[in-house]
N, C-alpha and C positions, 0 to 999 in steps of 0.2 A: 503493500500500500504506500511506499513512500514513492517520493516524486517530487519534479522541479522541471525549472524550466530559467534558466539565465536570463537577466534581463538585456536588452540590448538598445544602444540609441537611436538609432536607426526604425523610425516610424513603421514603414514597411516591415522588417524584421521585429518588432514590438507587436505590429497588427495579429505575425502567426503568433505567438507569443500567445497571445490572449486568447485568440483561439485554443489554442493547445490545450490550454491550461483547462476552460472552461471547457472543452468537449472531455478531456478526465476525468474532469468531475462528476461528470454530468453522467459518464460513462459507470463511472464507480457507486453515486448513487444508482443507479439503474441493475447496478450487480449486487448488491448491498456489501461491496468491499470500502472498511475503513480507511482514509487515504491521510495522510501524514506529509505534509509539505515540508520539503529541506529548505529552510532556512537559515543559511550560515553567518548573516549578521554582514554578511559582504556588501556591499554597495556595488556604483558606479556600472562599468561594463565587462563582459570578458565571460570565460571560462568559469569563474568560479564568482557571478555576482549572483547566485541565488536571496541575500535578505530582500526581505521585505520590512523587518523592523531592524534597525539598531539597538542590538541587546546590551550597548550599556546606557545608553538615556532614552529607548521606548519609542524613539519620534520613527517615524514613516521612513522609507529608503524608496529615496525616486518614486516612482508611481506604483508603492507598495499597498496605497491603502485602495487605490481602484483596482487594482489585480485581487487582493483581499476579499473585497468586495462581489468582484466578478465570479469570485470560486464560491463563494458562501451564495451567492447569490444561483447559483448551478446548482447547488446540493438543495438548497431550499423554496429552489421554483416547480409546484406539484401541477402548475397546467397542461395539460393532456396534449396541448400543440406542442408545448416546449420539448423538444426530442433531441436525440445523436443528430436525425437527418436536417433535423429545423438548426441546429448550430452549425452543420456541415454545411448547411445551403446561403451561409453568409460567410462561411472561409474568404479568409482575402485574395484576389487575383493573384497569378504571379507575377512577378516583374515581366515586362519582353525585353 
């Protein structure tokens, strides 16, 4: 059940990002598997910027608290449209 998803600067690369994140979710609620998000306190970009919070003063890491949100917000939305295919059918384009 654990799981991450690095942040990235890059808008484009942020968009699957969120994607990602909430089709997981969304996915694990639907399997009733407990999901456990790595967050290593990391900021910024790269390889290992999995926080979302800074574990030692609490505040937000980049746009920790809308990705937050996004995932709670997957496990917690019980409307019947809201599905795998209903989040896959808003996946972001790819670049050309």
């Amino acid at each position: 059940g654990e799981f991450g998803c690095v942040h990235r600067k890059d808008d484009h690369a942020e968009g699957f990002r969120k994607y990602y994140l909430e089709y997981v979710v969304k996915a694990m609620k639907d399997r009733q598997i407990v999901g456990f998000y790595w967050d290593n306190g990391y900021g910024f970009e790269g390889d290992e910027a999995f926080g979302m919070i800074h574990h030692g003063t609490g505040a937000w890491i980049e746009n920790g608290e809308e990705i937050t949100k996004l995932m709670v917000g997957a496990w917690n939305n019980d409307d019947e449209a809201y599905t795998l295919q209903s989040i896959y059918d808003r996946a972001p384009a790819a670049k050309e």
